[in-house]
C-alpha positions as CSV (number, residue, x, y, z in Angstrom):
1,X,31.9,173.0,74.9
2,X,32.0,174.5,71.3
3,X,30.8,178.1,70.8
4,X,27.8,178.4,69.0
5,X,27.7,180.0,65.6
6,X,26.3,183.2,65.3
7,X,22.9,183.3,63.6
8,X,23.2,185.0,60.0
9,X,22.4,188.5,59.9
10,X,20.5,189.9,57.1
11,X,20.9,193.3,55.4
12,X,18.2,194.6,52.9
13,X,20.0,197.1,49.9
14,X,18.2,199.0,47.7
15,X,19.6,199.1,44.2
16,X,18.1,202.8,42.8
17,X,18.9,205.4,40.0
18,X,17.4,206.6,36.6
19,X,16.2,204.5,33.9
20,X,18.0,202.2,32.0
21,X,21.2,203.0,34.3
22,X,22.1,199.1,34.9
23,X,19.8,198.0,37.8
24,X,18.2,195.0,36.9
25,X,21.7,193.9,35.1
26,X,23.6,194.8,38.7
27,X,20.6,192.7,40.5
28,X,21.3,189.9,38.0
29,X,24.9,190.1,38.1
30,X,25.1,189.0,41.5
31,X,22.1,187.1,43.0
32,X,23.1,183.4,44.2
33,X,19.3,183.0,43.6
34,X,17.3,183.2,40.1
35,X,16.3,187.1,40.6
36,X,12.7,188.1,40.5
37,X,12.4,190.8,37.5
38,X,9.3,192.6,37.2
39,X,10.3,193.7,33.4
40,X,7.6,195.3,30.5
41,X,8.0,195.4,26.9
42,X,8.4,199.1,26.2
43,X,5.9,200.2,24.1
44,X,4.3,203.4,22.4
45,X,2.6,204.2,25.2
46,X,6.0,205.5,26.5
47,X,7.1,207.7,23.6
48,X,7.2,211.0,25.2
49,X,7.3,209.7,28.5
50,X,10.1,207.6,29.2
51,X,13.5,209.4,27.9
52,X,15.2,207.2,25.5
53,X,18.0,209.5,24.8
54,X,21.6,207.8,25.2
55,X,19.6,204.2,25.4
56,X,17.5,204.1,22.1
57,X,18.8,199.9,21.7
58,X,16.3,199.6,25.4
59,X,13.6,197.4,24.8
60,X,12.5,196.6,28.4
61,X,11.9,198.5,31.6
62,X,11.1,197.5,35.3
63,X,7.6,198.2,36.5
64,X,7.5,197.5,39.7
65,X,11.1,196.3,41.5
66,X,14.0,193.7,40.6
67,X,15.1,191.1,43.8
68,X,17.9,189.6,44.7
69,X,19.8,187.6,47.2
70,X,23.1,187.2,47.6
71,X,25.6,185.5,50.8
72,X,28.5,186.5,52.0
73,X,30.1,183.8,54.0
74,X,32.4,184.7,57.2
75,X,35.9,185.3,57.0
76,X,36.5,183.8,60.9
77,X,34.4,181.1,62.4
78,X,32.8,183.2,64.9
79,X,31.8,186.1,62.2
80,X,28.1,185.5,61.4
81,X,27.1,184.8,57.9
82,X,25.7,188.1,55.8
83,X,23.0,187.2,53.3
84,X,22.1,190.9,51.6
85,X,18.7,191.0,49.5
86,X,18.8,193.8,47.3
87,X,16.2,195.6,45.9
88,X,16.1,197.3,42.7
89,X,14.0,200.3,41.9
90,X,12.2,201.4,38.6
91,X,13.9,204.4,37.3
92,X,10.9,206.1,35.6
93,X,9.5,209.0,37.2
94,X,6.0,207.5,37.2
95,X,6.6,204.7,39.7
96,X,8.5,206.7,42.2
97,X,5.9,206.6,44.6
98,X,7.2,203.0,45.4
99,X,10.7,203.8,46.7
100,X,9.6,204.8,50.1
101,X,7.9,201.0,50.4
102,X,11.4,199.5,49.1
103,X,13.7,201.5,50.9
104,X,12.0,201.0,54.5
105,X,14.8,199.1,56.6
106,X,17.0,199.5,54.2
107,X,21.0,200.1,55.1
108,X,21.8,201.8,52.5
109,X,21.8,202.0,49.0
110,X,23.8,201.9,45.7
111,X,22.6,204.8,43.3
112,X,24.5,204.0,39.7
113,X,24.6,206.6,37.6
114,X,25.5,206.8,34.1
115,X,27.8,209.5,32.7
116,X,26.1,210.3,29.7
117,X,23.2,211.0,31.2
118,X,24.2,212.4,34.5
119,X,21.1,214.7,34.9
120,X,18.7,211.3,35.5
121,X,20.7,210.2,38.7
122,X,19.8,214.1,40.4
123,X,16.5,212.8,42.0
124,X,17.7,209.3,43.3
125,X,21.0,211.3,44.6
126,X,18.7,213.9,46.9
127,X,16.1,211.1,47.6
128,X,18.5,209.3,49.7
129,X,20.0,212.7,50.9
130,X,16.9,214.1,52.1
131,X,15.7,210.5,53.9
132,X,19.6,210.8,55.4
133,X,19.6,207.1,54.3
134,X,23.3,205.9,53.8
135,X,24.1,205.2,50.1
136,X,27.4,205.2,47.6
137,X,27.7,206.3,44.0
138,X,28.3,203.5,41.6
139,X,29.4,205.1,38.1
140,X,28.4,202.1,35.1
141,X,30.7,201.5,32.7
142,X,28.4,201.3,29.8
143,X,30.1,198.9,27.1
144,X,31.5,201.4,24.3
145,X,31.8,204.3,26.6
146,X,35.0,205.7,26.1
147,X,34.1,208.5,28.5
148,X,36.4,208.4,32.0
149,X,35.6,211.4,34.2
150,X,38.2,211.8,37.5
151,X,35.7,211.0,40.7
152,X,36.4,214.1,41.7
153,X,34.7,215.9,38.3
154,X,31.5,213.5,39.1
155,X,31.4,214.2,42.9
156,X,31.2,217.9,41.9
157,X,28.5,217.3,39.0
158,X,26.5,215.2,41.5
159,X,27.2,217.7,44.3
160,X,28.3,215.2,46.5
161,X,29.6,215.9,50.0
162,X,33.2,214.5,50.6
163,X,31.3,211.3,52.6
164,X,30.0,209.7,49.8
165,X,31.7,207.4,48.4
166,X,32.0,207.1,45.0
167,X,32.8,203.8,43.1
168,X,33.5,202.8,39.5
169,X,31.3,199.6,38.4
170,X,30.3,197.5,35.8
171,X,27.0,196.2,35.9
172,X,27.2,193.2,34.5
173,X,30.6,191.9,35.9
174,X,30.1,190.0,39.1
175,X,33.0,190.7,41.0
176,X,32.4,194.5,40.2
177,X,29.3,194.9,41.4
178,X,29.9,192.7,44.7
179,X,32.6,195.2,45.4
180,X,30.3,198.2,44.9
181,X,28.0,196.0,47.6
182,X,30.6,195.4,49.9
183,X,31.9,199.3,49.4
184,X,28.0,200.3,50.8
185,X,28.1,198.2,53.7
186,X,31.3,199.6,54.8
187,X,29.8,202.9,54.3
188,X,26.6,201.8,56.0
189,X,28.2,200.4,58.9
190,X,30.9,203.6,59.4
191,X,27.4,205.5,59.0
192,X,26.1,204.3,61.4
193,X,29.1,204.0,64.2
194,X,29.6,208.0,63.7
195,X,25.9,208.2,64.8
196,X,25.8,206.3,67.7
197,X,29.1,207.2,68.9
């Protein structure tokens, strides 16, 4: 008698950090399906309000949340099938109050920061801190930034404990942002063998 495949397990990511640090392009990059976007026209309404500094060319923003899906077939027959939907965030401060609905059940997330604008990624950093939700550092590599700090320069900036991992990343590259993917659900999964061990 053959042995029954395992049932596919699914895993629900949330893809957070400031604005315009690469979340929609990340959800894009690597959804198998076409992503749901929940993008606005900027307008002058957000003068003043939305910090455009380092990302003047941005003429859209995320309102409400990005989603994805994305599969990741077994390496051995009897491994069940992973299908992750991510979940991106809005970056503004002004729709914060919807992270705690989009990061309930989540395993982790993937906070990408931007290194020349390191001070936006604080608050993402020390809302996944404080909710002791599991999450990884994925630094963008913005096209034209010439900028490469060692890990160890950002883990300090970020004051990061030695735990969290930190990755380098390019949003709009596939394979680059799978691997970030891949690099949280190791984390996730280690995370959560330390605490229920």
């Amino acid at each position: 008698m053959a042995a029954e495949t395992p049932e596919p397990q699914s895993v629900k990511i949330v893809v957070a950090g400031g604005f315009g640090t690469g979340k929609t392009t990340l959800v894009g990059s690597v959804s198998e399906i076409q992503p749901l976007k929940t993008e606005e026209i900027l307008t002058e309404a957000s003068l003043g309000v939305d910090d455009l500094k380092g990302v003047e060319a941005k003429r859209s923003t995320t309102v409400t949340l990005d989603f994805g899906r994305i599969t990741i077939n077994p390496r051995t027959p009897m491994s069940p099938t992973i299908v992750l939907y991510l979940f991106g965030t809005p970056g503004q401060e002004r729709f914060w109050f919807m992270w705690d609905e989009l990061s309930r059940g989540a395993v982790g997330a993937v906070v990408l920061v931007d290194t020349r604008r390191l001070h936006i990624s604080f608050s993402a950093v020390d809302y996944f801190e404080q909710r002791q939700i599991p999450f990884i550092v994925a630094v963008n590599r913005f096209e034209g930034d010439q900028t490469a700090y060692p890990v160890e320069q950002i883990r300090e900036a970020l004051t990061l404990g030695p735990a969290v991992p930190i990755v380098m990343c390019d949003a709009r590259d596939r394979a680059s942002s799978l691997a970030a993917l891949i690099e949280l659900v190791r984390h996730a999964l280690a995370t959560a063998s330390v605490a229920t061990g």
